[in-house]
C-alpha positions in Angstrom: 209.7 243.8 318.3 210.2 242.3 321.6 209.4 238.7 321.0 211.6 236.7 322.4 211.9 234.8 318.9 210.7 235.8 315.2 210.2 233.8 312.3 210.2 235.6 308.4 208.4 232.8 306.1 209.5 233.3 302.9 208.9 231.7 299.2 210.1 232.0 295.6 207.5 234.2 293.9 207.3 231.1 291.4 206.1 229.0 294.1 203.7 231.3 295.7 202.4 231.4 292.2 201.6 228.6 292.4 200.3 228.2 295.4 197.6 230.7 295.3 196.8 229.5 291.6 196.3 225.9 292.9 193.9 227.7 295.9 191.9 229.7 293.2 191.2 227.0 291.1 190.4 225.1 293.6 188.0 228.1 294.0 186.4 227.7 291.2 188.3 230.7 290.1 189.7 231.7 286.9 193.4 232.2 286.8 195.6 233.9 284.6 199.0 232.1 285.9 201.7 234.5 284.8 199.6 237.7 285.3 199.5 236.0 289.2 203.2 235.9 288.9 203.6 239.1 288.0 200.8 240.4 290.3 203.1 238.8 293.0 206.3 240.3 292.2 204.9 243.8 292.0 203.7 243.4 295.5 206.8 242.4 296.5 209.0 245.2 295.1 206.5 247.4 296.7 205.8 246.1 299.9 209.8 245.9 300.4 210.8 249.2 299.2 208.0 251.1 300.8 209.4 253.8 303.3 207.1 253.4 306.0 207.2 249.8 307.6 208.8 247.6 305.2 208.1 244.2 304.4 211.8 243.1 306.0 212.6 239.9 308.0 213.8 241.5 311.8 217.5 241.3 312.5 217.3 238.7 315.0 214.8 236.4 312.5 215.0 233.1 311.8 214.4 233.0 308.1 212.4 230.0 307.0 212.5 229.6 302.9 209.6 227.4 302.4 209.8 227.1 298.0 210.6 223.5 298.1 209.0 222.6 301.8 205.9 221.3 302.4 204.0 222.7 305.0 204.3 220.2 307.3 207.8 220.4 307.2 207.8 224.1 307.8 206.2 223.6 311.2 208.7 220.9 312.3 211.3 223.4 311.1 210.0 226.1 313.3 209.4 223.8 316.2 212.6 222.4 316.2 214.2 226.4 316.7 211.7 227.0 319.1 212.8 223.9 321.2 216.6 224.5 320.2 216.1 228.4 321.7 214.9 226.9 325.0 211.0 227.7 324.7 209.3 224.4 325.2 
């Protein structure tokens, strides 16, 4: 709670979906996708409306939707609001 700056990652449940389908098979895995999708979106619900700890972004986050970033952009995202805030 006291970090001077907080980043909330977020993504469209499509695209991390996706993602973890792509990491599964890659696996070896078998993958159901839309049973992943749903998997996902149930986790969500809960993991937001849960009354102890919440899955929320902080009020003073910098919220970072990644759905049509790539990764590498998501760091030069974050770098350039850490530099823009005065930290390096």
């Amino acid at each position: 709670p006291a970090a001077p700056l907080k980043f909330f990652l977020t993504a469209s449940a499509g695209e991390r979906a996706q993602r973890r389908y792509k990491q599964l098979i890659a696996k070896g895995e078998s993958v159901n996708l839309p049973r992943l999708l749903e998997d996902i979106k149930e986790r969500d619900a809960r993991d937001s409306s849960r009354e102890v700890s919440p899955l929320l972004p902080a009020e003073d986050a910098i919220i970072i939707d990644s759905t049509a970033v790539p990764i590498a952009d998501v760091f030069q995202l974050a770098m350039q609001k850490v530099k823009e805030k005065g930290f390096i």
